[in-house]
N, C-alpha and C positions, 0 to 999 in steps of 0.2 A: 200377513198379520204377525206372525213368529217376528219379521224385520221390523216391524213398526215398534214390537216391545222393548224387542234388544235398542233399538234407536231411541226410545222413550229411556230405557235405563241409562244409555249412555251419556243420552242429552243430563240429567238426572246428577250424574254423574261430576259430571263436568261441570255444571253452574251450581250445583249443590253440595260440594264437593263434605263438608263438614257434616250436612247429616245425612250424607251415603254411608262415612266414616263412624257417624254415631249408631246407624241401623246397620251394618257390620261387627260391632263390637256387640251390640244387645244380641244379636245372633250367635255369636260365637260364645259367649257369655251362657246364652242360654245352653246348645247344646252340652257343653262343659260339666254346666249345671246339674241336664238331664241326668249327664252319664254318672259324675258324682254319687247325685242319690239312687242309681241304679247300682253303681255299686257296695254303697251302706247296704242298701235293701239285701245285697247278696250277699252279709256278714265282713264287710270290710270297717275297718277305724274309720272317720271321717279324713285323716291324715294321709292313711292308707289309700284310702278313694279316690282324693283330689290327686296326688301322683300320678294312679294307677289310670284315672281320666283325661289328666293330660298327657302322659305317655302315650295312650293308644290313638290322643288327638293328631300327637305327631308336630306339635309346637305351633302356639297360638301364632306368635308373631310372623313367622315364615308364612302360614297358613291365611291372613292377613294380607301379606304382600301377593300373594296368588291371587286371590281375591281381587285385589285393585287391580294387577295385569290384565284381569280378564274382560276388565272395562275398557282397556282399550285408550283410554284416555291421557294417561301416563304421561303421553311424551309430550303432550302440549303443557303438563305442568312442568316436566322438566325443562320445556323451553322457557318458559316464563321464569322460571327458578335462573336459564342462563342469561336470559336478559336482563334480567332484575342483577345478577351477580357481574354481567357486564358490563353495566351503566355505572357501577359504583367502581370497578375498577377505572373505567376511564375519565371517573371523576376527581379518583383519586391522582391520577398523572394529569392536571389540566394543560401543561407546555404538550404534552407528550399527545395529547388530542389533538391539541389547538395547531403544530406540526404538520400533525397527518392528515387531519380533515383539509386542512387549506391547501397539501399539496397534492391530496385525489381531488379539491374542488376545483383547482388549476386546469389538470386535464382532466375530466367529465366537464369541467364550461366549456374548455376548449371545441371537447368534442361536439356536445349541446350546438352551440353557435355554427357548427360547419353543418352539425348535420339539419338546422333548420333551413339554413339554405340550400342546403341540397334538399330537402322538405317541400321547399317554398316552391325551385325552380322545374323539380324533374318529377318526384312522389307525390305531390299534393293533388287530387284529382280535382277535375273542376266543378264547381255547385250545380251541379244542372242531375237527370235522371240518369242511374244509369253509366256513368261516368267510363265504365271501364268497355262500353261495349263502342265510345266513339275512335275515328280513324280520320288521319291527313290525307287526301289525294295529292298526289305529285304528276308531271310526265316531261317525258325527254324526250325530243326529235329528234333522229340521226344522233351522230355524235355530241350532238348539244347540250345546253348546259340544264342540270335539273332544275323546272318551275314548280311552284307551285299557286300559281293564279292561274285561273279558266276565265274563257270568257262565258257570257250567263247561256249563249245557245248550247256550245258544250257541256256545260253542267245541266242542264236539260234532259239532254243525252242520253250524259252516263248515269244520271238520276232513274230514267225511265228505264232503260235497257242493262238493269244491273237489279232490279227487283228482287231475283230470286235468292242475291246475299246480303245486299245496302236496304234496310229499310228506310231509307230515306239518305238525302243528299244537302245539305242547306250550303249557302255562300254566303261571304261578308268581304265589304271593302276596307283594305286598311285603314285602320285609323288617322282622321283627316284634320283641322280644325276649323271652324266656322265661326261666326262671328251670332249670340243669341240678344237676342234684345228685350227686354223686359222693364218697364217702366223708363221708357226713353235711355236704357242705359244700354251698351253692346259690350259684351263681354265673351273673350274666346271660347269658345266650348269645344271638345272632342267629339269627334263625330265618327258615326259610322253606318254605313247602308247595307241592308240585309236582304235576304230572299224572304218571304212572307211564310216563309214556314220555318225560321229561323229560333223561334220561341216557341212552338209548335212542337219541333223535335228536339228541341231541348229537356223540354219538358218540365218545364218551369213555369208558375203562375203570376201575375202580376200582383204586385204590393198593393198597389189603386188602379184605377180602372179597366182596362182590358191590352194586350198586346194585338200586335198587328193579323187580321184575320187574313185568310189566305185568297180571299177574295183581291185582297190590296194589293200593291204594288206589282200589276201585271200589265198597264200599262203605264206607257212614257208620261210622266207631268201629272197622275190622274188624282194620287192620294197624299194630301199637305196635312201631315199626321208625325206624328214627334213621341218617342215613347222614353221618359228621364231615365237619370240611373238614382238610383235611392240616394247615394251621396251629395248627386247635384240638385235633388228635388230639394231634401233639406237643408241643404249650406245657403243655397242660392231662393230659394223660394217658402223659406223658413217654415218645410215640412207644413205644409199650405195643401189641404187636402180638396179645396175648391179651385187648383191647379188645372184639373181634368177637367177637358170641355174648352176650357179656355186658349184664346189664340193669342202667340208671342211672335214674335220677328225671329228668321233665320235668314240672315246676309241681307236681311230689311225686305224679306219676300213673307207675309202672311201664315202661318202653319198653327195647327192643333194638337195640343199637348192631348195626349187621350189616354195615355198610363204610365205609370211609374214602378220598375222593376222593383224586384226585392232585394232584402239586404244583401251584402255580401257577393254580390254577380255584377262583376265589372267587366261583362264580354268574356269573347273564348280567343282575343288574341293575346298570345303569352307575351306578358310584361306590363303592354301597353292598357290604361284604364278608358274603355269608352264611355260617356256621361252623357247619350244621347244616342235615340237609333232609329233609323228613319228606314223607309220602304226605299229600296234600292232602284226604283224605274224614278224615282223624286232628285234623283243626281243631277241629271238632266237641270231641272229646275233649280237647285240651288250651289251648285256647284259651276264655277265661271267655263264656257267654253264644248260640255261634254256633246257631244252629235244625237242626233236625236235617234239614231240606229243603235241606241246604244244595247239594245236590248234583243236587236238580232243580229251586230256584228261580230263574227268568229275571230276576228285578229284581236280587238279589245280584249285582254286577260286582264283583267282587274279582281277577280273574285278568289278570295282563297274559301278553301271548302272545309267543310265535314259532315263524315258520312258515321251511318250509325247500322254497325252490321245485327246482321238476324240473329235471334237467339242459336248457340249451336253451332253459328259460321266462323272458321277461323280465319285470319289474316288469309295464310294462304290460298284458303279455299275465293277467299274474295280479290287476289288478287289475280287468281286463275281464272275468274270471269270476268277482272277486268281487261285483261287483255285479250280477250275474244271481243269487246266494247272498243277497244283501241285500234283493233284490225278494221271493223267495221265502219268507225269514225273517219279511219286515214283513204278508206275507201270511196267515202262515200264523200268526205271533203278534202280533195288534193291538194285544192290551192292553199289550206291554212293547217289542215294536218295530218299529209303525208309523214310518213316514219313514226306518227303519234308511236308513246310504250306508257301506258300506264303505271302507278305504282302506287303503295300503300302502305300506311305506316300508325302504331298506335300511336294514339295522340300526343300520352305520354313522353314518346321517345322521340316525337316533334319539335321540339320547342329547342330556342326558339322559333326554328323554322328545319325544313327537313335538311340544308344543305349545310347546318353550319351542329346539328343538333350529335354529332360521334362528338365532335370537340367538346362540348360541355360537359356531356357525360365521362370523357378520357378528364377533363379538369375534377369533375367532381368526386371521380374515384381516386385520383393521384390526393387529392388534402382530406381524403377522409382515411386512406393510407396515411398520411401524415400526422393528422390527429390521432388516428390511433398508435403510432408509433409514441407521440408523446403522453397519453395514456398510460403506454405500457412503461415508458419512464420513470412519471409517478409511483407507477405500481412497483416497481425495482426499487425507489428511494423508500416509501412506505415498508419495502418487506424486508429492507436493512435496518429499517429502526422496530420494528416488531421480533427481525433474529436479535437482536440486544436484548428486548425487554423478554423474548425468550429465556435467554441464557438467565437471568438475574432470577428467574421464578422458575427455574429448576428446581429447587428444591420445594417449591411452592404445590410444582406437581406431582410430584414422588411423594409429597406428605399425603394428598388428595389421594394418591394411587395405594397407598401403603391403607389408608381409611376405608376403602375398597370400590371408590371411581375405576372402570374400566378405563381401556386407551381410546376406546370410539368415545367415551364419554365425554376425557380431556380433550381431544379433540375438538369436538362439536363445540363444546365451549370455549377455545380458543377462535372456533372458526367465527362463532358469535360473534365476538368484541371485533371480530375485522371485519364483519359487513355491516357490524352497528358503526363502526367508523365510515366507512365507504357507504351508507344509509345517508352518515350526515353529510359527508364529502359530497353523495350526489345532490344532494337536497340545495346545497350551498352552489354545487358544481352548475344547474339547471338553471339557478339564476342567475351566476354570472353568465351563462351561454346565454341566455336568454337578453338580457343588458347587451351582451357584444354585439349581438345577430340587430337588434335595434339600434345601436351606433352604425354599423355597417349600414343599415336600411334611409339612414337620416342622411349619408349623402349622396350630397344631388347629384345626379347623372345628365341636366344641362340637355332635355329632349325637348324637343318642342311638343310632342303629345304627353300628357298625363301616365308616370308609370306607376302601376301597385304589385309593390312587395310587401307580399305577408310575411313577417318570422316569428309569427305570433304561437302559442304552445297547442299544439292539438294531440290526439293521443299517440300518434308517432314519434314525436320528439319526445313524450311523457317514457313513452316505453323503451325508446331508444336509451333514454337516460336512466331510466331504473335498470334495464338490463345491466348497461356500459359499469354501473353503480355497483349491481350485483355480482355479474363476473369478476371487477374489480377484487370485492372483500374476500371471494374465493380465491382468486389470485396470491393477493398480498398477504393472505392468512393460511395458508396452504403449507408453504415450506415452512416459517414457523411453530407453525402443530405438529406437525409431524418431529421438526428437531425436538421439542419440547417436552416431546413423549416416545422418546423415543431408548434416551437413555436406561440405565439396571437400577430398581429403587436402591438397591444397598449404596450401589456404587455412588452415587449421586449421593446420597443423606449422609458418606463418610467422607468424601471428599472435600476438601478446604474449598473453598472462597477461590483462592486465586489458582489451584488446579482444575477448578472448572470452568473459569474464564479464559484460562491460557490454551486453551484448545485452539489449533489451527483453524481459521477458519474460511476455507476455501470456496462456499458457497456464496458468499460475503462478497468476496474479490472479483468471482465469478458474474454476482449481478452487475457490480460496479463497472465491468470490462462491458458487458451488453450496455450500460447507459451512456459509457463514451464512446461506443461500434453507434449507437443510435444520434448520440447528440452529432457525432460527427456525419451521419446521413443528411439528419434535418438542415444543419448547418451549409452542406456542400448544394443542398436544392435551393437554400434561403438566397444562397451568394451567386447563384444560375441565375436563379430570375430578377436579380438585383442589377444582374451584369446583363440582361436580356431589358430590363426597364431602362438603363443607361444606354445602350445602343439604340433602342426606338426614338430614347429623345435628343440622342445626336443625328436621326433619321433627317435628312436633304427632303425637306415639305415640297419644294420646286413654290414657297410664295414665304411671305412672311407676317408672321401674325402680330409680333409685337404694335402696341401703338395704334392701335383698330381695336372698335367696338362696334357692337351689333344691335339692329334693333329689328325686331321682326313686326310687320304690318301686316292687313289683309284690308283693303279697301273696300271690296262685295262684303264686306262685314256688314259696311255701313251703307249696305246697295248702292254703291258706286259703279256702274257701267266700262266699257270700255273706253270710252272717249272722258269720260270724268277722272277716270284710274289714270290714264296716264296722263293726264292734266295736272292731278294732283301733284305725283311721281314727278315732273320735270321740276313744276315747283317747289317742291320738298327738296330736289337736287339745288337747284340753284340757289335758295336760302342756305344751305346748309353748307355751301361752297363757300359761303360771305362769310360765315362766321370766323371771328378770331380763331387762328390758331388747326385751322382744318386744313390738311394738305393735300386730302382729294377725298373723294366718297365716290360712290355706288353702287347697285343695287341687284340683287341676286336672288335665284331661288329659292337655291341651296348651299349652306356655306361648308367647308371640308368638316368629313368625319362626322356630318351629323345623320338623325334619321332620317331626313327630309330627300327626296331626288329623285327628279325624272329619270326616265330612261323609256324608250325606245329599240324598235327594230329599224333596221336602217337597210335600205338599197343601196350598193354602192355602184359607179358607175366601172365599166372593166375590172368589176371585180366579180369570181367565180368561187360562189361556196363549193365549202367538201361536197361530195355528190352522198345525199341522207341526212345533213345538216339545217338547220333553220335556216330564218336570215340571222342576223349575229343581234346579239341585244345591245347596245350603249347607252349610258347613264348621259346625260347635260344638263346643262343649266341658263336657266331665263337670264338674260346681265343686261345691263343700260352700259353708254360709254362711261368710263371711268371705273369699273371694276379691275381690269387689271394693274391699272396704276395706284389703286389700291391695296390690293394685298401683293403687289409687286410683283406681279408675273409677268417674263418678260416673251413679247411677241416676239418671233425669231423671224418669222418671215411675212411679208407683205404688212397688214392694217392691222389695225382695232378697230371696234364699233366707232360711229359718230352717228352726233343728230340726223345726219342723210339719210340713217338705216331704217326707215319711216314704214309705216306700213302700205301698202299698194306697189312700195317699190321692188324690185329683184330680192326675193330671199337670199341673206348671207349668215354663212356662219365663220365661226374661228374653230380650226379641231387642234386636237393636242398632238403635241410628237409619235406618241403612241397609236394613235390613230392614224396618223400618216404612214408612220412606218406598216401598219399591218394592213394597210387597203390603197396606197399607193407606194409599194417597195421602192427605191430610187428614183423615183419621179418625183418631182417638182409638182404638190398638189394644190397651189395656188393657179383655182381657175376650175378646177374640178368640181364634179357634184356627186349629193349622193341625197336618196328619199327618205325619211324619215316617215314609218309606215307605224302611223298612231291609229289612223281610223277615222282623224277629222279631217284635215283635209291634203292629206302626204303631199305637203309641199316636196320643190327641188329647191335642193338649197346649194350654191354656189360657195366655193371656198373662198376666202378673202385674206385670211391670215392664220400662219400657226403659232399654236402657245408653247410656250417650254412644257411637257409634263410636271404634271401637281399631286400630289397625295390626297383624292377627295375622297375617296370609300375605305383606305384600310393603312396601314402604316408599314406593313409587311408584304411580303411577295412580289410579284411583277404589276409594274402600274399597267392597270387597263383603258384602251382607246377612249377618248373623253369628247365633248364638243361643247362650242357656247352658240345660242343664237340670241338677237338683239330682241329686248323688252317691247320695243315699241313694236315688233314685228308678230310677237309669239304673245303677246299680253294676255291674252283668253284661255293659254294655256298655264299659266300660273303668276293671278294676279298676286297671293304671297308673296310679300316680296322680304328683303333684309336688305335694312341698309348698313353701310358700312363705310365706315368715317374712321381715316386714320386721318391721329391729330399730334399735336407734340403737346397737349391741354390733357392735366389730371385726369382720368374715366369718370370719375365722379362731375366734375366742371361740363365735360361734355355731354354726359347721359343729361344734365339738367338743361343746358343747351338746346339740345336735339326735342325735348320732352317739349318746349317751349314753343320751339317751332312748328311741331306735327301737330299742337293743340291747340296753336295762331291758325294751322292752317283747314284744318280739321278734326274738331275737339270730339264727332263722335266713333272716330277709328281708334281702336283699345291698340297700345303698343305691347309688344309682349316678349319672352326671353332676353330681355336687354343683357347684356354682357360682355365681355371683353373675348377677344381671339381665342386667347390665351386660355381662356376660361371656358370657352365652349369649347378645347380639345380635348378635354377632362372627359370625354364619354367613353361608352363601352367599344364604341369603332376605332376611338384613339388611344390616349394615354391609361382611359380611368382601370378597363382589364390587366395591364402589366402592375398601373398603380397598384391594385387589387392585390393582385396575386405576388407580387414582389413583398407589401406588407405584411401580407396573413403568414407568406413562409416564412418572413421576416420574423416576425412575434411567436411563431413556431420554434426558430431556430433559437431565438432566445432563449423560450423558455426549457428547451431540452438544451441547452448550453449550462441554464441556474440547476437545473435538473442535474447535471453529469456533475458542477462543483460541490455541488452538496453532496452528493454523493461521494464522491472520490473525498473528500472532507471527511463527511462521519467514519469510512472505512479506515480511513491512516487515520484518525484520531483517534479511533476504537485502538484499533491494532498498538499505535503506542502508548496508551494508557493501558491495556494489557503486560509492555514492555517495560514496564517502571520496573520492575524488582530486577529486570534484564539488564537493564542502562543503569543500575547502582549498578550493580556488580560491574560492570563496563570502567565506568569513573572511576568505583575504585580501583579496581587494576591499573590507572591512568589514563582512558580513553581520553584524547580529546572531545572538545563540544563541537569541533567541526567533523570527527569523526558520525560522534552520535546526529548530528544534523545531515551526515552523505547518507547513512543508514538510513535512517525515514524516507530520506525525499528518492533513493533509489528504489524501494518498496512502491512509492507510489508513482512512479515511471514507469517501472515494468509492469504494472495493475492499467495505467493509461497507455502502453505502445502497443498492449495485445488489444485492445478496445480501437484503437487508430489503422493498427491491419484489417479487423475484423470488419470495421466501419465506413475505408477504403471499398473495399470487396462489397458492402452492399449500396454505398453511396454511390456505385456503378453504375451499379444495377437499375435504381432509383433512378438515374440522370437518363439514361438510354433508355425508358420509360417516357422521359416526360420531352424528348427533342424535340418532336415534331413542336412544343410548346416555346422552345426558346429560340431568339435572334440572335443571330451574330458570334454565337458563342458554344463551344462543340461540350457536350455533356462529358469527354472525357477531360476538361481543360487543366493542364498541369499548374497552371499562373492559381488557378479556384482553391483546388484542393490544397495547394501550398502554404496559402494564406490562408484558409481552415486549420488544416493541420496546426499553423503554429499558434493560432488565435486560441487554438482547444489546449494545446502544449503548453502555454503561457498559465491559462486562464487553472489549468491542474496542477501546474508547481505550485500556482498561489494557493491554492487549497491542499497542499500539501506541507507546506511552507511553514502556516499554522501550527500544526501542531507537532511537526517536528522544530519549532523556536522552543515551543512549549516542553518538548521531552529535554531538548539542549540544555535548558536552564536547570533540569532535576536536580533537586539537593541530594547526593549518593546516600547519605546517611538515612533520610527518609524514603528513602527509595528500597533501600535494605531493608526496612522494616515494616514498607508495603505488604499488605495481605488484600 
């Protein structure tokens, strides 16, 4: 009760502030009063009295300000009191704002924008319950390479026999695209097949009607059930809530829309956007070719997982029982997973996938290093133009101090006006990050699945940015307050004008040296991965992209069969041979660098795995004749495909150098075979011809063993096909061409990714990650380059407009103006060569940091830094240059009479 009063007075206090002050005064007043006529009463003058009353009061006004301290309230007037006296100060300097705010909003956007993609891609948990309690399965056979797809017996398995730490286990197939039909129309859709408990352990509701019951999808063919994704129900079905219930076409096979998820949930695979999710035994049926065992064969991995540990259970604890699960599995099934090792990972620290996800994370800390380096930039340029307007309201404070402001007082006050700056800096800073993280988002990455990037603001980037904002103003106001208040009031109030400016000023110089030690960090990373982007794209592809364009089809779109599919397919080829100006075509999987790609375990014939080893996994692709004379790959030995390659005849394939060399060392592998162990029907496939090595998964490291087998032979296993027509005809002449033809010949197969070579290399497996990351350091390195010349600018220009009464006397004695001009510009040389050592030493450091990141090019490279070096040494005369023309020109006379 006692607290509730004082908190009632305080409140009281504080929003009443004028008649707490008025019922204070009548109080004080009174007693005054009392004593007054208590004194008359005891034979005092009334003159006598009023002395003798306030005497023993011990002084109204002191006694007054005790009184307010005791409320407690004080200092939130006194803040208001320094806001209020802050905003007018910085209104009164509006250059002097307008400066500072734009170049803390530089870096706080900068940072903003890195850190919503690191937000987006690694922090952001996903919409479902629960978020932080899910987990990745992984496992390795022998020496083997880590997976993370199970087939659905195995995840059965370790689902069941993991109870006491996974509550629960769900699986999804990557995302696919199929062909949806809706008012006679077929249009790609992304697809994806799920375990029937998939929405169950997620723990999410449906938007409209109901998600997949666990009843469903347990066996092969049984449930023709379709659940939208909220974006596709409304774009495509204009938010049509008589949706549900209703049957639409999937690859022109009959199916049941029965619900539509909620907003905001586009699947739990990272990047990619699913817009359709179907019960995973329904594959079978609407997906060309899968075996109808699909659902108790162990070699099929198709299913990537997540599991959702027990309350209480850690990682560890759950990966201790997974491998007691893994011993058991290898035991119990030899022929598919002997050496099984379980492994487990939070989901978070997944993504993309468990084998590629240290890289992301090593990128995403190396540019938020970065960004915060040029942050701290900012923050250097800003605390150089705050020591000037320091110096200049020295006396501003010593009159304050002399009034009787303590030094915490001045302080606090000056620390004000720099986080009222850095307030607006972030305010301003948020939205350019926020603007840049959406440019970044707006280009296309050229996938054949649908991807979603959020960089939209949620409370982490809010708070990231207000802190980054915060510590900022503390920063850049920090050293200033302190100079400021630091000096002797006398000395200060007697001192001229220009004996208080002329002070060395060595903290000054100091910051300036850390902003060219930094710009020249940013700068040596910027010109790494510039030199690491230029050697990828002088990278030997082993084909040639120019002059080819792409068109991606799916025939089972439009419920085309197998004998219809490649009916079509020869047609489409032979049209499309006729056409002016076409100098070969054919038709493919999967084209280099994209997301799209078979692979396979493969049998090889006299070949002997490591002993604890899988079989080896290899990637291929579906092709027709005329693909390699397409993108110009040339066969080295024996054949290419031809019309002969037909189906019922001898399986053949073509493999790549790399293949040969690592499953036939020195031998001649034309004639050789080897199984290709899918699960449908592991052909033998015969060698017929080898390809030069190609670049089809990655642009870096050692190219891995490849194979092609012929369309007409493998067609069930991916009718998707891409054609590819290289022509010496405009892309535009041709894409209208081609569009012509595919819609003469089959108007209701939707074509899709149309594009140039060229232009589908642009993705994250090719070009677009160096693109990436070469320009973000790039625009880093920039902006801590405009950073360092402004800098090293205001310090020599401060410094010689100090020097003016220095450089008369100079002239007059007869200096030359080439003298006075060596004098500034070697001041501002040795301010920039201790900044170029210092900067050397950490731009080392920084480069040997990020190797494993770069091509071609050694993080120590002496050609790199050389050309930094002098680009930064150029780029500081010029800013030095300035204002030493400007002191050269001094008139001596006026110079002498500088004060």
């Amino acid at each position: 009760m006692r607290y509730l009063i004082k908190l009632r007075l305080r409140l009281h206090s504080l929003f009443h502030r004028d008649a707490a002050d008025t019922e204070l005064d009548e109080e004080v007043r009174f007693h005054v009063e009392h004593q007054i006529a208590a004194n008359i009463a005891a034979g005092m003058s009334p003159e006598e009295a009023r002395r003798a009353a306030l005497r023993d009061f011990g002084g109204v006004e002191s006694t007054k300000e005790d009184c307010r301290d005791m409320r407690n309230t004080n200092y939130l007037h006194d803040l208001a009191q320094d806001l209020r006296y802050g905003l007018r100060m910085l209104r009164k300097s509006p250059g002097f704002t307008a400066i500072a705010v734009l170049t803390l909003a530089l870096g706080i956007g900068a940072n903003t924008a890195i850190f919503s993609m690191v937000d987006s891609l690694l922090l952001r948990p996903l919409p479902v319950r629960d978020p932080g309690q899910l987990a990745v399965l992984a496992f390795r056979q022998g020496q083997g390479q880590l997976n993370d797809q199970f087939s659905l017996p195995d995840l059965r398995d370790i689902r069941d026999q993991s109870k006491e730490t996974l509550s629960d286990v769900l699986g999804y197939m990557p995302i696919g695209i199929d062909g949806l039909s809706h008012n006679g129309e077929a249009e790609p859709i992304s697809t994806t097949y799920v375990t029937s408990n998939y929405f169950s352990m997620l723990g999410i509701q449906p938007y409209l009607g109901r998600f997949i019951l666990p009843s469903e999808g347990q066996t092969s063919g049984a449930d023709s059930i379709l659940v939208l994704s909220y974006s596709y129900w409304k774009i495509h079905f204009g938010a049509d809530r008589s949706i549900v219930g209703k049957s639409v076409l999937l690859n022109d096979h009959p199916i049941t829309v029965i619900g539509v998820a909620p907003p905001g949930f586009y699947g739990v695979q990272p990047l990619a956007s699913a817009q359709a999710y179907l019960p995973f035994d329904m594959v079978t049926t609407y997906e060309f070719g899968w075996p109808k065992d699909l659902m108790v064969n162990r070699i099929l991995q198709n299913l990537h997982t997540l599991a959702r540990l027990r309350p209480g259970v850690s990682l560890s604890n759950a990966a201790a029982a997974l491998s007691v699960v893994a011993r058991r599995l290898s035991a119990q099934y030899p022929e598919t997973d002997r050496g099984l090792a379980l492994s487990i990972y939070a989901e978070q620290f997944a993504r993309p996938d468990v084998a590629s996800s240290s890289t992301l994370i090593k990128a995403a800390a190396l540019f938020l290093m970065l960004v915060g380096l040029v942050l701290l930039l900012a923050c250097v340029n800003v605390a150089n133009i705050l020591l000037v307007r320091a110096t200049t309201r020295d006396r501003e404070m010593a009159l304050r101090a002399a009034l009787g402001a303590g030094r915490g007082r001045l302080i606090r006050q000056l620390l004000t006006e720099s986080i009222l700056l850095a307030f607006f800096g972030g305010i301003a800073g948020i939205s350019l990050g926020l603007l840049g993280a959406r440019a970044i988002a707006s280009i296309q990455l050229h996938r054949f699945t649908p991807i979603h990037l959020d960089f939209g603001l949620d409370w982490r980037i809010f708070a990231y940015g207000f802190s980054a904002a915060l510590l900022t103003g503390i920063i850049v106001g920090i050293f200033p307050a302190l100079r400021a208040c630091r000096g002797e009031l006398n000395d200060v109030l007697h001192k001229s004008s220009r004996s208080v400016t002329g002070e060395k000023n060595r903290l000054r110089s100091s910051l300036v040296i850390i902003q060219v030690a930094g710009s020249l960090m940013l700068l040596v990373v910027a010109a790494l991965f510039a030199e690491s982007l230029a050697n990828v794209q002088r990278t030997h592809l082993g084909f040639d992209p120019h002059n080819v364009v792409n068109f991606a089809m799916d025939p089972s779109e439009a419920g085309y069969g197998e004998t219809q599919g490649l009916a079509f397919y020869k047609s489409l080829l032979d049209r499309v041979r006729a056409l002016p100006g076409v100098q070969s075509t054919g038709l493919t999987s999967s084209t280099p660098m994209s997301d799209y790609f078979n692979s396979d375990y493969v049998k090889v014939s006299d070949y002997q795995n490591p002993p604890g080893n899988g079989l080896p996994l290899v990637s291929y692709s579906v092709v027709s004749p005329g693909f390699f004379d397409t993108l110009r790959i040339p066969i080295v030995r024996g054949r290419g495909f031809t019309d002969a390659d037909i189906k019922g005849g001898p399986y053949v394939a073509i493999v790549s150098e790399a293949f040969a060399a690592r499953f036939w060392p020195g031998r001649n592998p034309i004639g050789e075979h080897f199984v290709k162990v899918s699960g449908f029907s592991n052909p033998v496939y015969q060698v017929v011809g080898v390809a030069k090595d190609s670049r089809f998964a990655s642009l870096t490291g050692p190219i891995d063993p490849y194979f092609y087998v012929p369309l007409a032979q493998d067609y069930f296993l991916s009718p998707l096909e891409v054609l590819q027509v290289r022509s010496s005809l405009p892309p535009d002449t041709m894409i209208r061409e081609v569009q012509g033809t595919v819609h003469d010949l089959a108007p209701q197969i939707p074509l899709f990714n149309i594009r140039t070579m060229t232009e589908s290399l642009d993705t994250l497996s090719a070009f677009l990650l160096f693109q990436l990351a070469a320009a973000v350091a790039a625009s880093l390195g920039l902006l801590g380059l405009t950073l360092a010349v402004v800098g090293v600018y205001g310090v020599i220009s401060y410094s010689a407009s100090q020097r003016t009464h220095e450089i008369g006397i100079r002239m007059a004695l007869g200096a030359q103006r080439a003298a006075i001009l060596k004098m500034i510009l070697r001041q501002g040389l040795v301010i920039v060569a201790a900044g170029l050592l210092l900067g050397c030493a950490a731009a080392f450091v920084a480069a040997r940091l990020i190797a494993n990141l770069l091509v071609g090019v050694s993080p120590g490279d002496p050609l790199t830094y050389s050309a930094v070096i002098l680009v930064l040494t150029l780029a500081a005369l010029a800013a030095c240059y300035i204002p030493a023309r400007r002191a050269m020109k001094t008139d001596p006379m006026v110079a002498l009479r500088y004060e």
